[in-house]
VEXNU-909657 format. One record per atom (N, C-alpha, C): chain; atom name; x, y, z; residue number from 1; residue in one letter. Coordinates in Angstrom, 2 decimals, padded with zeros to 5 digits, m for minus. Each point is the difference from the previous one (the first is absolute). Layout:
<rs>
+-------+------+---------+---------+---------+-----+------+
| kette | atom |       x |       y |       z |  nr | rest |
+-------+------+---------+---------+---------+-----+------+
|     A |   CA |       X |       Y |       Z | NUM |    A |
...
+-------+------+---------+---------+---------+-----+------+
</rs>
This chain:
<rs>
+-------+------+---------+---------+---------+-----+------+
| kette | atom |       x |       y |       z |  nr | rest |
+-------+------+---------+---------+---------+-----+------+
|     A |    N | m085.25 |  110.39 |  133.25 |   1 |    X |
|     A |   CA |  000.42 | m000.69 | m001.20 |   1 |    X |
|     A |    C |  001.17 | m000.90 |  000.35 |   1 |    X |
|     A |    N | m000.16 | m001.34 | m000.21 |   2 |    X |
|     A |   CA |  001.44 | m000.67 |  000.38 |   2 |    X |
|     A |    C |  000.81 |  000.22 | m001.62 |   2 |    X |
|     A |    N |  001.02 | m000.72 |  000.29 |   3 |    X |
|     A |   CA |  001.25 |  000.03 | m000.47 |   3 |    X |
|     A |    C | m000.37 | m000.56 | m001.40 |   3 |    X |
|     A |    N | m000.85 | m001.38 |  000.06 |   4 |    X |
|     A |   CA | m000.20 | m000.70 | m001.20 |   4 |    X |
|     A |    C | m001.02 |  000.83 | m000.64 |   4 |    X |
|     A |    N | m000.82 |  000.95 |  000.23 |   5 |    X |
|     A |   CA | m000.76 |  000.71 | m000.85 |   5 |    X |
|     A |    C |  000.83 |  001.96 | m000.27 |   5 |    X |
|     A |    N |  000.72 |  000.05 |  000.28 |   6 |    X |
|     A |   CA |  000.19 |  001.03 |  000.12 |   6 |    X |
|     A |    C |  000.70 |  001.09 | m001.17 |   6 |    X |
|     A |    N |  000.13 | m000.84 | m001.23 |   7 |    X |
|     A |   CA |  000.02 | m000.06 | m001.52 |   7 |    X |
|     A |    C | m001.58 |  000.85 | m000.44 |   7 |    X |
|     A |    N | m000.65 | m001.17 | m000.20 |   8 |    X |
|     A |   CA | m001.35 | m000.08 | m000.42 |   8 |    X |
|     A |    C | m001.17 | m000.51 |  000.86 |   8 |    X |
|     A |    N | m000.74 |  000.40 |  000.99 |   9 |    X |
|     A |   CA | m000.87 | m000.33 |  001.23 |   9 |    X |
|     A |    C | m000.75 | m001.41 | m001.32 |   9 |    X |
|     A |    N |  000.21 | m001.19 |  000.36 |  10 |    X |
|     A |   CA | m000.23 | m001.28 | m000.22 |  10 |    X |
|     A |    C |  000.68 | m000.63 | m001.69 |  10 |    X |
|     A |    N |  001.28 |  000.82 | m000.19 |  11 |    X |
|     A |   CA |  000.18 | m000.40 | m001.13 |  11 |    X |
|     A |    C |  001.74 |  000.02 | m000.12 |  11 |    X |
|     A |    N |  000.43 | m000.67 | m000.89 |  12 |    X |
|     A |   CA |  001.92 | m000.90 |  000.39 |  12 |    X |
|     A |    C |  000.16 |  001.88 | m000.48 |  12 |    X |
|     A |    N |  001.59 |  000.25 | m000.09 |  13 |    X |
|     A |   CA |  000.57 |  000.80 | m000.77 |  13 |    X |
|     A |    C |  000.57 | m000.15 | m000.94 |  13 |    X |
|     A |    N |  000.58 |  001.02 | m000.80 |  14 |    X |
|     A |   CA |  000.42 | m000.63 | m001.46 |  14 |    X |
|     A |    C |  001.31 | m000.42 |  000.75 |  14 |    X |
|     A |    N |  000.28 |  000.97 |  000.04 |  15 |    X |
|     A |   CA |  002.43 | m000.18 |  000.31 |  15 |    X |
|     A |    C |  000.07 |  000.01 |  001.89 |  15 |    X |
|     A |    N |  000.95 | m000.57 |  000.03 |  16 |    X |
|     A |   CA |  000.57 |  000.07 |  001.62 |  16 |    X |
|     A |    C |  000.75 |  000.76 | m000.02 |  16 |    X |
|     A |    N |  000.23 |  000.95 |  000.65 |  17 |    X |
|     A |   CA |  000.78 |  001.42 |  000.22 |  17 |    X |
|     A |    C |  001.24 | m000.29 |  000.72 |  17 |    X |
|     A |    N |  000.84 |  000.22 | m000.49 |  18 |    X |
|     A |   CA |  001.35 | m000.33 |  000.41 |  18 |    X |
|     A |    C |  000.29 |  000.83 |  001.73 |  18 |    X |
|     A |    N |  000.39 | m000.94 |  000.40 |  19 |    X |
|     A |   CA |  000.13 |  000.57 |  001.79 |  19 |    X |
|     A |    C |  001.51 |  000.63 |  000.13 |  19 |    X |
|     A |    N |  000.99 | m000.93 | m000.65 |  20 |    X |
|     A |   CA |  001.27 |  001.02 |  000.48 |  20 |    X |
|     A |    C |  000.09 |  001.27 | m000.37 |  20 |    X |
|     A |    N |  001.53 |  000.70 |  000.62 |  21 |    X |
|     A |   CA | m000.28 |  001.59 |  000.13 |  21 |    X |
|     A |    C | m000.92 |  000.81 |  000.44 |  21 |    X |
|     A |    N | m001.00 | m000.34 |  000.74 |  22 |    X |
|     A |   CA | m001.04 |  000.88 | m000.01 |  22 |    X |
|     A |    C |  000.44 |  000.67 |  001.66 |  22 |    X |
|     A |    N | m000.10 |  001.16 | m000.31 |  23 |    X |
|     A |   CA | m000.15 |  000.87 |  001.38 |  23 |    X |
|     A |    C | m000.82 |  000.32 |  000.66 |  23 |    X |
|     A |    N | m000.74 |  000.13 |  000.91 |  24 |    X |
|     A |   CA |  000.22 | m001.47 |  001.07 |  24 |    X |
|     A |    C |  000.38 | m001.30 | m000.59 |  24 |    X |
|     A |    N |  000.49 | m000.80 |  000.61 |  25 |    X |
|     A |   CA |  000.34 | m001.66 | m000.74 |  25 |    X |
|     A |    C | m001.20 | m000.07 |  000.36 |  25 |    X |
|     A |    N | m000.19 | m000.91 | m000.92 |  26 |    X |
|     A |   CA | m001.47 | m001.35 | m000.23 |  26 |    X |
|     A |    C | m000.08 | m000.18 |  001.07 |  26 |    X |
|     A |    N | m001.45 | m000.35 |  000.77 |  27 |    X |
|     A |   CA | m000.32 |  000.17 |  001.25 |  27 |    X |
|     A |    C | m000.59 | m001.71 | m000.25 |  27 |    X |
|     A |    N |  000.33 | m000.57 |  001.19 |  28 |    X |
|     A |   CA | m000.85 | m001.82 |  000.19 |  28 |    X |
|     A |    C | m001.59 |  000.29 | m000.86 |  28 |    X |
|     A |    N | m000.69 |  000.57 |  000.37 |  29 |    X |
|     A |   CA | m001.21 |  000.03 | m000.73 |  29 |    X |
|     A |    C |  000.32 |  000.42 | m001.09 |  29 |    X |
|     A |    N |  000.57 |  000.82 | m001.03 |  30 |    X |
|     A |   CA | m000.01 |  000.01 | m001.49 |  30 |    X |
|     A |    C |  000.86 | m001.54 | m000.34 |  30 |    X |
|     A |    N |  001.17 | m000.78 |  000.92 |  31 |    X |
|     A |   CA |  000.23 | m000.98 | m000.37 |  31 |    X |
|     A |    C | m000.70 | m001.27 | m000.39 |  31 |    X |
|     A |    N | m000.93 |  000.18 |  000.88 |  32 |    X |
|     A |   CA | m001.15 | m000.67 |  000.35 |  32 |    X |
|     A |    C | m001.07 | m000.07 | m001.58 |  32 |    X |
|     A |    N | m000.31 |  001.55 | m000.26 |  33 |    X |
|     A |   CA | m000.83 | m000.31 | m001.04 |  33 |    X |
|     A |    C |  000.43 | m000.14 | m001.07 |  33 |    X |
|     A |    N |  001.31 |  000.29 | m000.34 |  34 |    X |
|     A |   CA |  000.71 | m000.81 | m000.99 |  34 |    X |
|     A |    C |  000.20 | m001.38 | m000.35 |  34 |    X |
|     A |    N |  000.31 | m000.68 |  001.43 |  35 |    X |
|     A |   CA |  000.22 | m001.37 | m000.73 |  35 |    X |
|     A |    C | m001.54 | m000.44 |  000.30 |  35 |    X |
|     A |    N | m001.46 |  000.49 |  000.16 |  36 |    X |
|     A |   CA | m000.81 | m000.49 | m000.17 |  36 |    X |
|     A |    C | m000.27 | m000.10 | m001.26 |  36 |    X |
|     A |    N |  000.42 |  001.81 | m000.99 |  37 |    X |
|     A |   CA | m000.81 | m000.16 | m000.77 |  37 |    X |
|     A |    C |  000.98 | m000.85 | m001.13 |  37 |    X |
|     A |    N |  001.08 | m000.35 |  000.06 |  38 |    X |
|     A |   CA |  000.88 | m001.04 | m000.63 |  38 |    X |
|     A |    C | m000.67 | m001.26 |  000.12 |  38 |    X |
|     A |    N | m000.31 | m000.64 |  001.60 |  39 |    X |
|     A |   CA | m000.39 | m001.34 | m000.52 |  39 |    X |
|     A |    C | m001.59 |  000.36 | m000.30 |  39 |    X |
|     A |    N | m000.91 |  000.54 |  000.32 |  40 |    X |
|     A |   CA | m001.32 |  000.28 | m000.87 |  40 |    X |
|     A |    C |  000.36 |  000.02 | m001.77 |  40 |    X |
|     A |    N |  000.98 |  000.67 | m000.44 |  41 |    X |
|     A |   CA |  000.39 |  000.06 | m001.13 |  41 |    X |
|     A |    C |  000.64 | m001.60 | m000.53 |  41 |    X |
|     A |    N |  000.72 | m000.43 |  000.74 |  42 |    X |
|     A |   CA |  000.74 | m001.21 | m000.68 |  42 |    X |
|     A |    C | m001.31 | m001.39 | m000.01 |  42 |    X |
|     A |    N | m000.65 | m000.19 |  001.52 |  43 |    X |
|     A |   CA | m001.26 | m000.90 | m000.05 |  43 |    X |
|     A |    C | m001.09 |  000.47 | m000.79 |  43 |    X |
|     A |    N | m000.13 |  001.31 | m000.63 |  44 |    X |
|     A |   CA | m001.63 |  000.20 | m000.73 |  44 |    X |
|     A |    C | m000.43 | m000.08 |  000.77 |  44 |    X |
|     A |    N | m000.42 | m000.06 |  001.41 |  45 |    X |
|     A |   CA | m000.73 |  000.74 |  000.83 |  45 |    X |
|     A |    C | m000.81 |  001.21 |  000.11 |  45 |    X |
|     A |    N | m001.28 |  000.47 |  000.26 |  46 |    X |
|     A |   CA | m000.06 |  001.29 | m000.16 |  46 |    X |
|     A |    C | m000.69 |  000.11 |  001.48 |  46 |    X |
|     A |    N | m000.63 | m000.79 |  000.77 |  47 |    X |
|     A |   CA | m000.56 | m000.15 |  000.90 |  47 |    X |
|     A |    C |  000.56 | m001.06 |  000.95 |  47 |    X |
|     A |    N |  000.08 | m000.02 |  001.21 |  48 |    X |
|     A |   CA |  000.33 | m000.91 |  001.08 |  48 |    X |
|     A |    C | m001.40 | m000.56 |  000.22 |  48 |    X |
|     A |    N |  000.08 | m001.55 |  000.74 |  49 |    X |
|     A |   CA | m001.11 | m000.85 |  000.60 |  49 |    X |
|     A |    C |  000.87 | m000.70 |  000.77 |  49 |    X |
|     A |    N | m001.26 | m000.40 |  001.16 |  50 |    X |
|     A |   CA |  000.54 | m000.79 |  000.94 |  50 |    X |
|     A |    C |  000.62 | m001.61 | m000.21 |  50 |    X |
|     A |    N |  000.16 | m000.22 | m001.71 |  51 |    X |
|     A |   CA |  000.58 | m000.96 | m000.58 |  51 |    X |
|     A |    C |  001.55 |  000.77 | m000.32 |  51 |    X |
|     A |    N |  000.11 |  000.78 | m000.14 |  52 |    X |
|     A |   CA |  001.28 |  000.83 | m000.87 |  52 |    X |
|     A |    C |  001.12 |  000.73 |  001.31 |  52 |    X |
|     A |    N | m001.10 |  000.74 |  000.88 |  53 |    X |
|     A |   CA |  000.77 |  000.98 |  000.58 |  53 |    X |
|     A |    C |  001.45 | m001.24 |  000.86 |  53 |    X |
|     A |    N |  000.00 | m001.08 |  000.76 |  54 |    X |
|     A |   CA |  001.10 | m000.28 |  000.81 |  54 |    X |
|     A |    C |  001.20 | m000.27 | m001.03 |  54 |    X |
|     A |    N | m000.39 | m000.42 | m000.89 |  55 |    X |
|     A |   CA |  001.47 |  000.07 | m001.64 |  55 |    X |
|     A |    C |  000.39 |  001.20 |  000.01 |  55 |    X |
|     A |    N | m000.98 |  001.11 | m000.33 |  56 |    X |
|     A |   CA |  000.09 |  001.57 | m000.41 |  56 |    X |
|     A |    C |  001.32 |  000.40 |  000.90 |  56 |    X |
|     A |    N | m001.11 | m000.40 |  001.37 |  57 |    X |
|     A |   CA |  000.80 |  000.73 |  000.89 |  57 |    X |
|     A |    C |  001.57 | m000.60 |  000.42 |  57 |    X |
|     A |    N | m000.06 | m000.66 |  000.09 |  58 |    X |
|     A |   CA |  001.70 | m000.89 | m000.20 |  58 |    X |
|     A |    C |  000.53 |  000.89 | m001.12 |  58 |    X |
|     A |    N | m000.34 | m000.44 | m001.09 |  59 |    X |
|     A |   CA |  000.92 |  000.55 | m001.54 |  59 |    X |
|     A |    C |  000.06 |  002.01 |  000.70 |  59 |    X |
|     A |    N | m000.83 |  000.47 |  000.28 |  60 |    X |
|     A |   CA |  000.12 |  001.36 |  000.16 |  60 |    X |
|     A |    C |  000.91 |  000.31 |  000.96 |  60 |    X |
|     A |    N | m000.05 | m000.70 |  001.50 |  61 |    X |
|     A |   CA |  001.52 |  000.31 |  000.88 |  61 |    X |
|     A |    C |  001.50 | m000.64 | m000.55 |  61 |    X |
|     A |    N | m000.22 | m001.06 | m000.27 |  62 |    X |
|     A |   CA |  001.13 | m000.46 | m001.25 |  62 |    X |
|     A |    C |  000.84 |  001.22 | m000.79 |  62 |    X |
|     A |    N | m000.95 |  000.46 | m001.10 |  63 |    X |
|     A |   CA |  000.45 |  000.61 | m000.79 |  63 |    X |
|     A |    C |  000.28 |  001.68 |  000.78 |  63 |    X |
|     A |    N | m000.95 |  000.32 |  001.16 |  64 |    X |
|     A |   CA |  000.32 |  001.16 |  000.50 |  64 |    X |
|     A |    C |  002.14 |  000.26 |  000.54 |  64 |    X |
|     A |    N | m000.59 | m001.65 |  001.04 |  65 |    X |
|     A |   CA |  001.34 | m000.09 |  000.10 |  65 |    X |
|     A |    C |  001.30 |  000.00 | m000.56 |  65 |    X |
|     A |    N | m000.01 | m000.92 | m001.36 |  66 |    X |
|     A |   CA |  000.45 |  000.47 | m001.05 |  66 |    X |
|     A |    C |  000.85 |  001.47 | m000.61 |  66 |    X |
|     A |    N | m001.56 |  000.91 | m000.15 |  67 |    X |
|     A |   CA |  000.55 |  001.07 | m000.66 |  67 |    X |
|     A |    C |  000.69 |  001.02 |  001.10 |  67 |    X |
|     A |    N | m000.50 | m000.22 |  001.54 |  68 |    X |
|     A |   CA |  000.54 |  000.79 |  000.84 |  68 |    X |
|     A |    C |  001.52 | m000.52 |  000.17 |  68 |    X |
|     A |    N |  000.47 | m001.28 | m000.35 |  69 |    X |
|     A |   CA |  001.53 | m000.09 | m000.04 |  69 |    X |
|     A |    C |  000.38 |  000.77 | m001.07 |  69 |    X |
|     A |    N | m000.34 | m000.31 | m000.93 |  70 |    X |
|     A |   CA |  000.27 |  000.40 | m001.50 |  70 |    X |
|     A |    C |  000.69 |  001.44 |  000.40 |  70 |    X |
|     A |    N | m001.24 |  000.85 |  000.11 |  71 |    X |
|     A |   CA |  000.01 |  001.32 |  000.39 |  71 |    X |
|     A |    C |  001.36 |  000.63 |  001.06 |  71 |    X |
|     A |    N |  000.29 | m000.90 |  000.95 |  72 |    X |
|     A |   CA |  000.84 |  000.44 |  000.75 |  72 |    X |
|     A |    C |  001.38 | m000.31 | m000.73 |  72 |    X |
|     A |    N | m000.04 | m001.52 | m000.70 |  73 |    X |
|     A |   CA |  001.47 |  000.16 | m000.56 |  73 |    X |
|     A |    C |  000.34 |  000.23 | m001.43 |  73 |    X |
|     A |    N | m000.87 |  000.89 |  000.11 |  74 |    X |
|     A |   CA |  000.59 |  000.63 | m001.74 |  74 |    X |
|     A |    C |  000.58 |  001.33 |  000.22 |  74 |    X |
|     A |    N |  000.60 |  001.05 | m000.85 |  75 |    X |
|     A |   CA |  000.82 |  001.12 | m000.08 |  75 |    X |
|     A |    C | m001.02 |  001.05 |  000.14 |  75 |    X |
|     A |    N |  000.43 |  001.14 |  000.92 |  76 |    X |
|     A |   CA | m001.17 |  001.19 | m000.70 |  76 |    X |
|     A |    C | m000.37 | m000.03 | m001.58 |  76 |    X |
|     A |    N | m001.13 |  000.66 | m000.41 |  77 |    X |
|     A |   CA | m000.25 |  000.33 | m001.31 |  77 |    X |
|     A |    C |  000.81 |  001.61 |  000.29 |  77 |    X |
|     A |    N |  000.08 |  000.22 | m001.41 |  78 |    X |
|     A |   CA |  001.06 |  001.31 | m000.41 |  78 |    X |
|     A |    C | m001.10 |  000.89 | m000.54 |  78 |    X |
|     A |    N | m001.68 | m000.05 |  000.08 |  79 |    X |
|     A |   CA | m000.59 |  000.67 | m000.10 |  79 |    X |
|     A |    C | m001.48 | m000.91 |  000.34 |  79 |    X |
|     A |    N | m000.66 |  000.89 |  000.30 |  80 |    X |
|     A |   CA | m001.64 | m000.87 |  000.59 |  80 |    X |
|     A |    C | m000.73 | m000.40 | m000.86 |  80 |    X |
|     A |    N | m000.95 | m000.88 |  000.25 |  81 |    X |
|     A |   CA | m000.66 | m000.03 | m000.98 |  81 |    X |
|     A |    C | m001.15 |  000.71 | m000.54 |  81 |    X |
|     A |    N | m000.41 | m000.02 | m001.08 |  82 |    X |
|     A |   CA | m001.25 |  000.68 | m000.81 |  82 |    X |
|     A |    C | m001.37 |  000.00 |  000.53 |  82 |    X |
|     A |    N |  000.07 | m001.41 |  000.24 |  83 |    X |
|     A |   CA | m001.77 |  000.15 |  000.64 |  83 |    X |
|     A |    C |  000.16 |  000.01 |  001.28 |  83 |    X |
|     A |    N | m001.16 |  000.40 |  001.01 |  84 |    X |
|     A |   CA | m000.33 | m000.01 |  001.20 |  84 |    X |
|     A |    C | m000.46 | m001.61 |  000.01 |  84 |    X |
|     A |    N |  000.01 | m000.61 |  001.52 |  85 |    X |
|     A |   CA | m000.71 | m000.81 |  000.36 |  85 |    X |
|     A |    C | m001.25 |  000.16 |  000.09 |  85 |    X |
|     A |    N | m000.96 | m000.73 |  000.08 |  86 |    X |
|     A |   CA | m001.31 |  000.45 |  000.06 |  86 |    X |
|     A |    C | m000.59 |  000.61 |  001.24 |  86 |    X |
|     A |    N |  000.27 | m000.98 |  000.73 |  87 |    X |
|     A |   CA | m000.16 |  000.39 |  001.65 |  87 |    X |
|     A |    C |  000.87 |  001.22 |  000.23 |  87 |    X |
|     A |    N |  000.47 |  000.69 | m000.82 |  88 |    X |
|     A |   CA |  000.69 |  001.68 |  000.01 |  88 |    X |
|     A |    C | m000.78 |  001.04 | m000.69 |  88 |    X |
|     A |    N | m000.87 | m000.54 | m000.95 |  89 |    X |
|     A |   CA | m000.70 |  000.94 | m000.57 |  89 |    X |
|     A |    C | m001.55 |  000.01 |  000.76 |  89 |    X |
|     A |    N |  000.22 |  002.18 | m000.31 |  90 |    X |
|     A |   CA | m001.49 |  000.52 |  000.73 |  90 |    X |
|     A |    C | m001.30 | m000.82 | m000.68 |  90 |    X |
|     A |    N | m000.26 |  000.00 |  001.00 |  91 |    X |
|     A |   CA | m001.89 | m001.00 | m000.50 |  91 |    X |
|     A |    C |  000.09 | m001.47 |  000.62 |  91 |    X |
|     A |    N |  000.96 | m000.67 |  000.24 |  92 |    X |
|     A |   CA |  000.92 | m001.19 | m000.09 |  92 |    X |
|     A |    C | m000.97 | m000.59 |  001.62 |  92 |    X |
|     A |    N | m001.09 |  000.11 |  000.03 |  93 |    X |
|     A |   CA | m000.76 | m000.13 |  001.51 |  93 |    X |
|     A |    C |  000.72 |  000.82 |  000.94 |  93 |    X |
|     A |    N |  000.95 | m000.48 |  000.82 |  94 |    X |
|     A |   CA |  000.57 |  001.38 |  001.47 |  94 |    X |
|     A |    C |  001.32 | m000.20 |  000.07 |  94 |    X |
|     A |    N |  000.49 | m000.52 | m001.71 |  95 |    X |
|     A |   CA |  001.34 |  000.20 | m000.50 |  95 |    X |
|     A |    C |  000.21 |  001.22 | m000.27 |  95 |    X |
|     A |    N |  000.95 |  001.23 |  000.15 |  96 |    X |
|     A |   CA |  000.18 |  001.32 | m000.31 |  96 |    X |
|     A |    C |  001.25 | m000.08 | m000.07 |  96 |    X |
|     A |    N |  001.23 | m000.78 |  000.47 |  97 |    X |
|     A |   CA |  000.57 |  000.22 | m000.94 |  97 |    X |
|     A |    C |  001.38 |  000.28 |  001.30 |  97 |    X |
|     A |    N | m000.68 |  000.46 |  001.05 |  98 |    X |
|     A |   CA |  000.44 |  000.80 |  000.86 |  98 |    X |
|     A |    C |  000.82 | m000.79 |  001.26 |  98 |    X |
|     A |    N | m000.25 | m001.22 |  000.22 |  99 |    X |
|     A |   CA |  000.12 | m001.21 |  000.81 |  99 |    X |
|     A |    C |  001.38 | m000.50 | m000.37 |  99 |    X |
+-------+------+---------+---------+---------+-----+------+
</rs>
């Protein structure tokens, strides 16, 4: 299961799961499917084509890059957050959680 399906096997998610605080920190691949499923979310995208994907893929290391600064220069959180990432939850393809 990649990263961009790993919500719903061929379908967007509702919410993007907040990455800071999390113990383990957010790993490059949950960064990864975050700011995919942000710009899938912001373009209405639901599918990539070989017309779409070299934009996609720009806007997706962009914004990865992005949130991985973000992430480093903000404050601890003073408590974790509520939801799991997806790629953390059991079922999640050979996400367990455990990585």
């Amino acid at each position: 299961m990649t990263p961009a399906t790993a919500c719903y096997p061929g379908r967007m998610c509702r919410n993007i799961t907040p990455l800071r605080g999390l113990e383990p920190p957010a790993t490059a691949e949950e960064v990864e499917a975050a700011a995919r499923q942000f710009v899938r979310k912001v373009s209405g995208l639901t599918t990539q084509s070989a017309r779409t994907d070299p934009a996609v893929d720009r806007a997706v290391t962009a914004v990865a890059r992005a949130t991985t600064e973000l992430l480093a220069a903000l404050p601890p959180r003073r408590r974790p957050p509520t939801t799991v990432p997806p790629l953390r939850r059991t079922g999640a393809g050979t996400a367990t959680g455990a990585s």
